[in-house]
C-alpha positions as CSV (number, residue, x, y, z in Angstrom):
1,X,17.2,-1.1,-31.7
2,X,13.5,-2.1,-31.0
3,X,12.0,-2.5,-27.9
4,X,8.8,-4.9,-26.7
5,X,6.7,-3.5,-24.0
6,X,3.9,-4.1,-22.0
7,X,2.0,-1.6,-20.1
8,X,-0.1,-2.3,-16.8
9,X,-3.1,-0.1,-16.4
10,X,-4.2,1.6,-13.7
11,X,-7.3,2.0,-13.5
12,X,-8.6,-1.1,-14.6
13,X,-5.4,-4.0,-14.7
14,X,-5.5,-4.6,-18.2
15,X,-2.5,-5.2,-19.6
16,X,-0.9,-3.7,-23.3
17,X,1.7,-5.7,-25.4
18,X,3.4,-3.1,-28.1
19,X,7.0,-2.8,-29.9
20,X,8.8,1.0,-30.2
21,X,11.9,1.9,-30.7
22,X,11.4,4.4,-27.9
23,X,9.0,3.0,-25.6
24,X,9.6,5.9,-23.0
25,X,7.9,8.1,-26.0
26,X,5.3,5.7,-26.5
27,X,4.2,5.7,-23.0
28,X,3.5,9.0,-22.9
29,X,1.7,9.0,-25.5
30,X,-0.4,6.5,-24.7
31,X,-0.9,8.1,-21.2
32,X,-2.3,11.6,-23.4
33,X,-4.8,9.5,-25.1
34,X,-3.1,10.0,-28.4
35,X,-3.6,5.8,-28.8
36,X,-7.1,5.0,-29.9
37,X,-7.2,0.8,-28.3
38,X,-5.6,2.5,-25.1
39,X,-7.3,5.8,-24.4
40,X,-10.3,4.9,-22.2
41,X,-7.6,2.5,-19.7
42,X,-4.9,5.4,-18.8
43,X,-3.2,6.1,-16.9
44,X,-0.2,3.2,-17.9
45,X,2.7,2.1,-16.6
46,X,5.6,0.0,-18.0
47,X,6.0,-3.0,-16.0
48,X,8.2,-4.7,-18.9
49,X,10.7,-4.1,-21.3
50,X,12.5,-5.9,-23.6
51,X,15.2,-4.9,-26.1
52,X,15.2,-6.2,-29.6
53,X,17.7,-6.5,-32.7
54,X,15.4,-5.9,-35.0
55,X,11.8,-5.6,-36.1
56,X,11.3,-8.7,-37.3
57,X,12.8,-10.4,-34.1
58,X,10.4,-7.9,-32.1
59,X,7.0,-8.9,-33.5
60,X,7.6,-12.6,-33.2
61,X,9.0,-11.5,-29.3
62,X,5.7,-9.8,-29.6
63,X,3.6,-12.4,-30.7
64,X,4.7,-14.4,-28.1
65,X,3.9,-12.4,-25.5
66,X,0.2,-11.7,-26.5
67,X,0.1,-15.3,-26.0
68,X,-1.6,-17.3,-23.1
69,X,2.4,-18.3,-22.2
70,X,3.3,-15.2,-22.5
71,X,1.0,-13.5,-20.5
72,X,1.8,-15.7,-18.0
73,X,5.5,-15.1,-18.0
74,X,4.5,-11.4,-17.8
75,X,2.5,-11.8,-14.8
76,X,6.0,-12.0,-12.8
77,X,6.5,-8.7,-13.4
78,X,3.1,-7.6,-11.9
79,X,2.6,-6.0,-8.2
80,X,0.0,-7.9,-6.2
C-alpha cells in the first residue's frame, strides 16, 4: 500500500506533497533533517493523508495534488 502526503510547516507555512509507504516514517525523517528540499522548513506536520493501491496510482494522486487544484483542495485541511 502507498500513501500520498502532505506536510504543513511550521515555521514558515509551506506546504510538502510526497508518496511513502510509511508516511509516519517519513515524517520523522523529514522533521531530523535527513530530507535535503525539507531541512531548512522543520518542524512538519501531516495535515493529509491519502492511501493508495499502488505506486503508479500514487504519483498521478501526487501529481495532482502539486497542482494549482490540488493545492487548493488541500487548503481544507489547513488550520487558520
Amino acid at each position: 500500500m502507498w500513501y500520498i502526503y502532505a506536510l504543513r510547516s511550521f515555521k514558515d507555512g509551506h506546504l510538502y506533497i510526497g508518496m511513502s509507504k510509511n508516511p509516519e516514517k517519513r515524517l520523522v525523517e523529514h522533521n531530523s533533517g535527513m530530507t535535503k528540499s525539507t531541512k531548512l522548513r522543520r518542524p512538519f506536520k501531516i495535515i493529509y493523508k491519502e492511501e493508495c493501491l499502488s505506486r503508479d496510482n500514487a504519483r498521478k494522486r501526487e501529481k495532482y495534488l502539486k497542482s494549482g487544484c490540488g493545492r487548493e483542495f488541500l487548503k481544507k485541511f489547513m488550520p487558520r
